[in-house]
N, C-alpha and C positions, 0 to 999 in steps of 0.2 A: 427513480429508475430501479428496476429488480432485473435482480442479475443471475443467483443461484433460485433454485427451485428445489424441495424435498416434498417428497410425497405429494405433487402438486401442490404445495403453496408456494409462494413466492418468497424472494427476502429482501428485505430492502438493502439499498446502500446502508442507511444507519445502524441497522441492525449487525448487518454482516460489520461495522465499525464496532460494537460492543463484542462480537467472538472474536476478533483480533485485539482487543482491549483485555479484553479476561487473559487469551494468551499471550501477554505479552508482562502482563501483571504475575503470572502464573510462572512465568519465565525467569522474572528479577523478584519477584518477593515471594513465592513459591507457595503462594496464597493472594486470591481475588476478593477483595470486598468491594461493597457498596459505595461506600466513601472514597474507595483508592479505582476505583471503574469512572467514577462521577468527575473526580480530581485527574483523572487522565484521560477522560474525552470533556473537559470544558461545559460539563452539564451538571442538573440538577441532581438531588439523590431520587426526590420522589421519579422523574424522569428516568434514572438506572432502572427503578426496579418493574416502572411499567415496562420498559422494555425484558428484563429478564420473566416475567412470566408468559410475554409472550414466548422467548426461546424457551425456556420452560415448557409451553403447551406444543411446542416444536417438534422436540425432544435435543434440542441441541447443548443447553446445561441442565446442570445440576444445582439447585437453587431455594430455600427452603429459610423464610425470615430469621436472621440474625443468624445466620450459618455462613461460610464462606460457599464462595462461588465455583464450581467447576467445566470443565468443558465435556459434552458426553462423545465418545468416541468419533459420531455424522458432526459433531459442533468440532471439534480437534480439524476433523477434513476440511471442514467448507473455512475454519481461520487460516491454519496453514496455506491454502489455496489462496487465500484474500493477502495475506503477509508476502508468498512467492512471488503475487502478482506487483504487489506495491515494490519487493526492494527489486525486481528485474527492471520495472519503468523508473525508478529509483536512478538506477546504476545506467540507461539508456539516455536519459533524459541530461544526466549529468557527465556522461562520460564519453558520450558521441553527440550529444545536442550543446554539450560545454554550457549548458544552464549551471546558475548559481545551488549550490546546496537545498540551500533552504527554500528555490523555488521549484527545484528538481523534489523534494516534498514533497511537499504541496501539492504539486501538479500530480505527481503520483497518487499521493491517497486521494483525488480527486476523479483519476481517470482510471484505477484500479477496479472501480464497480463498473465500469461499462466497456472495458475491454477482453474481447474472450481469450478463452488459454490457447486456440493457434494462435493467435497475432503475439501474444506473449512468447510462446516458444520461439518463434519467429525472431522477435525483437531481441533476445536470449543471446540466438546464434550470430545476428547482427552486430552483440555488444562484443563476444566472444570472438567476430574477426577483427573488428577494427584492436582488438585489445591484443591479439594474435601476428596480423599484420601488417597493420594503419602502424598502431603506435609505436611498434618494435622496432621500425626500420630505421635505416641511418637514413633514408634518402627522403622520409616521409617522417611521422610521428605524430606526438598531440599539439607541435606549435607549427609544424604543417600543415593538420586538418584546420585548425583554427584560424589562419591566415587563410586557410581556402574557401572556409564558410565564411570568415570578412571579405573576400573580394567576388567570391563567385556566389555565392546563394544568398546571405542574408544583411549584406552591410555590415556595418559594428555591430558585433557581438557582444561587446563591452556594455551597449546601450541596451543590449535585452532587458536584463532586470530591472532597467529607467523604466522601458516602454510600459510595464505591467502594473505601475503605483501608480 
């Protein structure tokens, strides 16, 4: 699936995974390499760097063998964008969907490439009332809502994370 576009090309999901890879590397070790981009999306090294020459011909890093890796100002936008999109379905998925952690992930950096920024905004404002309203209240809360999605929408809750393995 491709999700962002520059200059008319397209980007794939995997792609837009390695500018959120660099930034995030770039974030905790304040430097990207090859080896540390490879080791933290579960791939190969030769597999990094074909991908970096294509964002290279992109113009999204900054990228030159045996040099560290950077993000160029459109590659900073389009991660930042992919990052905001993953921790709001992050934080929706697990925090009004009462999904487990690690499948609230998952599910995230899965559905972060193919959902657009209104639905995201949207989902945002969504997390921000139940966290505002829902859970605040004496008369309601989060073992309220959660007792209401076991008996009124989805059955045990508990057994989500069973149904998916």
């Amino acid at each position: 699936m491709f999700v962002n576009k520059i200059a008319g090309n397209e980007l794939s999901a995997s792609l837009e995974d390695y500018l959120e890879a660099i930034m995030q590397l770039e974030k905790t070790n304040r430097v990207a390499r090859v080896s540390d981009i490879a080791r933290y999306l579960n791939v190969q090294m030769p597999s990094v760097t074909g991908a970096l020459k294509v964002l290279r011909a992109k113009g999204l890093v900054n990228y030159s063998r045996n040099s560290f890796i950077s993000l160029t100002e459109n590659g900073k936008k389009i991660a930042s964008t992919v990052t905001d999109k993953h921790e709001s379905l992050y934080r929706f998925l697990c925090e009004v969907l009462l999904l487990p952690e690690e499948i609230s992930r998952d599910e995230a950096c899965k559905i972060e490439h193919s959902v657009g920024c209104e639905t995201v905004r949207r989902l945002v404002k969504l997390v921000n009332f139940f966290n505002l309203y829902v859970f605040k209240t004496k008369k309601h809360g989060k073992l309220w809502w959660k007792q209401f999605l076991e008996k009124k929408l989805l059955g045990n809750v508990s057994n989500c994370s069973e149904e998916r393995n």
